[in-house]
N, C-alpha and C positions, 0 to 999 in steps of 0.2 A: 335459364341456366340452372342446371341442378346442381346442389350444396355439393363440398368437398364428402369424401365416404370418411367415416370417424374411424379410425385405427382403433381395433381394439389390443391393449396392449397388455391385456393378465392373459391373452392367448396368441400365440403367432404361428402359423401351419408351418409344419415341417418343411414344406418344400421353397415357402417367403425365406426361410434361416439356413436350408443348404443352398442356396441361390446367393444368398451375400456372402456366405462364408467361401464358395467355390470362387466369385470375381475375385475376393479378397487377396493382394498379395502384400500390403503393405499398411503397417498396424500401428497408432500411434497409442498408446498407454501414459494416459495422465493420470497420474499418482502410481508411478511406476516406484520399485525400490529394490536395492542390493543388500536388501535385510532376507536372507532365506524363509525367513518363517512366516513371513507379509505371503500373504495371499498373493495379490500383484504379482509378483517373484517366483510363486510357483506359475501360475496362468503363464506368464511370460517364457518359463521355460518351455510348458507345455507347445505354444506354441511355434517357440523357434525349433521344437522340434518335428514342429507337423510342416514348417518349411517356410512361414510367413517371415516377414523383415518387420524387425520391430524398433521404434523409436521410442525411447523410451523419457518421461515428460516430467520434470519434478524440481521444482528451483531449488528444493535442499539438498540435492544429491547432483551436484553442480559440479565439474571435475574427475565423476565418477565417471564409467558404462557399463553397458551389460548388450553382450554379443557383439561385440566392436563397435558399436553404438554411443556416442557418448550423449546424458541429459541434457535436456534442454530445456530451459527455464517455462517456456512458451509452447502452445504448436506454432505458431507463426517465426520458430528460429527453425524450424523443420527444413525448409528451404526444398522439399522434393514432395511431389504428388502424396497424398495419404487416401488409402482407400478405406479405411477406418479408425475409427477413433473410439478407443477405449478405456470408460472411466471408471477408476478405483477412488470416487473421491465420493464424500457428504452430498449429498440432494441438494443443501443450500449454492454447494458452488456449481452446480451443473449450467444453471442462465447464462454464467460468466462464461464457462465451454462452450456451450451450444455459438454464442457469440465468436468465440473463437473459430470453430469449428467451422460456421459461417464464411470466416474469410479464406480460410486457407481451402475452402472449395471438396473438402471431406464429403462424401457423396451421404456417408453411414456414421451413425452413433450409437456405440453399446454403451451401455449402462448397467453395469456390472449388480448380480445379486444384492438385495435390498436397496436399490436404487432406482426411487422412482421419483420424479418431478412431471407429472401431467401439462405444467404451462411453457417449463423449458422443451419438451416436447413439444409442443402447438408450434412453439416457434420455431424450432428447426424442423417440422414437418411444413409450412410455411415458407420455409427457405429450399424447399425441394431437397430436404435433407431425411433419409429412411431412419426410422426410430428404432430400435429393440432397448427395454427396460427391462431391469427384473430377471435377468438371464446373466449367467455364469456364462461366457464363450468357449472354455474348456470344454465345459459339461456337455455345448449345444456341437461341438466339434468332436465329440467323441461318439457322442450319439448317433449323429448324423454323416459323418462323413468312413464310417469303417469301411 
């Protein structure tokens, strides 16, 4: 039996990032926010303009939405298929994600700029879950799909 092949994750070929981004239709954003000037908030618009459906993931902005979407505390109140999951949060909370991520059956996990955890990686690489760390999705979606 030959070892699993090791991701390497400071590089990922342009055509592995237009291949998730083209399946992609449906986008879960943890640490999403209705603050305009949050990062989050612009990517989010970005992308509801490129046409994706986005749930937007934040237990303190609870009551809120953003694109007729309302927060949701969890991914797991998500309640519909997610074809990716995108995080705007600390390195330290990603395990707690990737676990999440895990149940609600997320194929893909971005890991938004300066966001990298190597072992929460292992484990949703592990879990037959596609990794991208370290990448903007805006950026990798403007790039890539003009």
């Amino acid at each position: 039996m030959q070892p699993e092949p090791v991701i390497d994750h400071a590089h990922y070929p342009p055509d592995r990032l237009r291949k998730i981004l083209e399946r992609t239709k449906t986008i879960a954003v943890v640490g999403a926010s209705v603050d305009p000037w949050r990062p989050s908030f612009g990517v989010m618009n970005y992308l509801h303009r490129a046409g994706y459906r986005l749930f937007p993931v934040n237990p303190t902005a609870l009551g809120a939405s953003l694109f007729n979407e309302p927060f949701r505390a969890r991914l797991s109140e998500i309640g519909e298929p997610v074809d990716l999951v995108d995080v705007f949060r600390r390195p330290e909370y990603v395990p707690g994600i990737v676990e999440e991520t895990i149940v609600i059956g997320a194929p893909v996990l971005w890991l938004q700029l300066g966001i990298v955890h190597q072992e929460a990686a292992r484990r949703a690489e592990a879990a037959g879950i596609e990794v991208v760390m370290n990448r903007c999705i805006s950026v990798e979606l403007s790039r890539l799909m003009r």
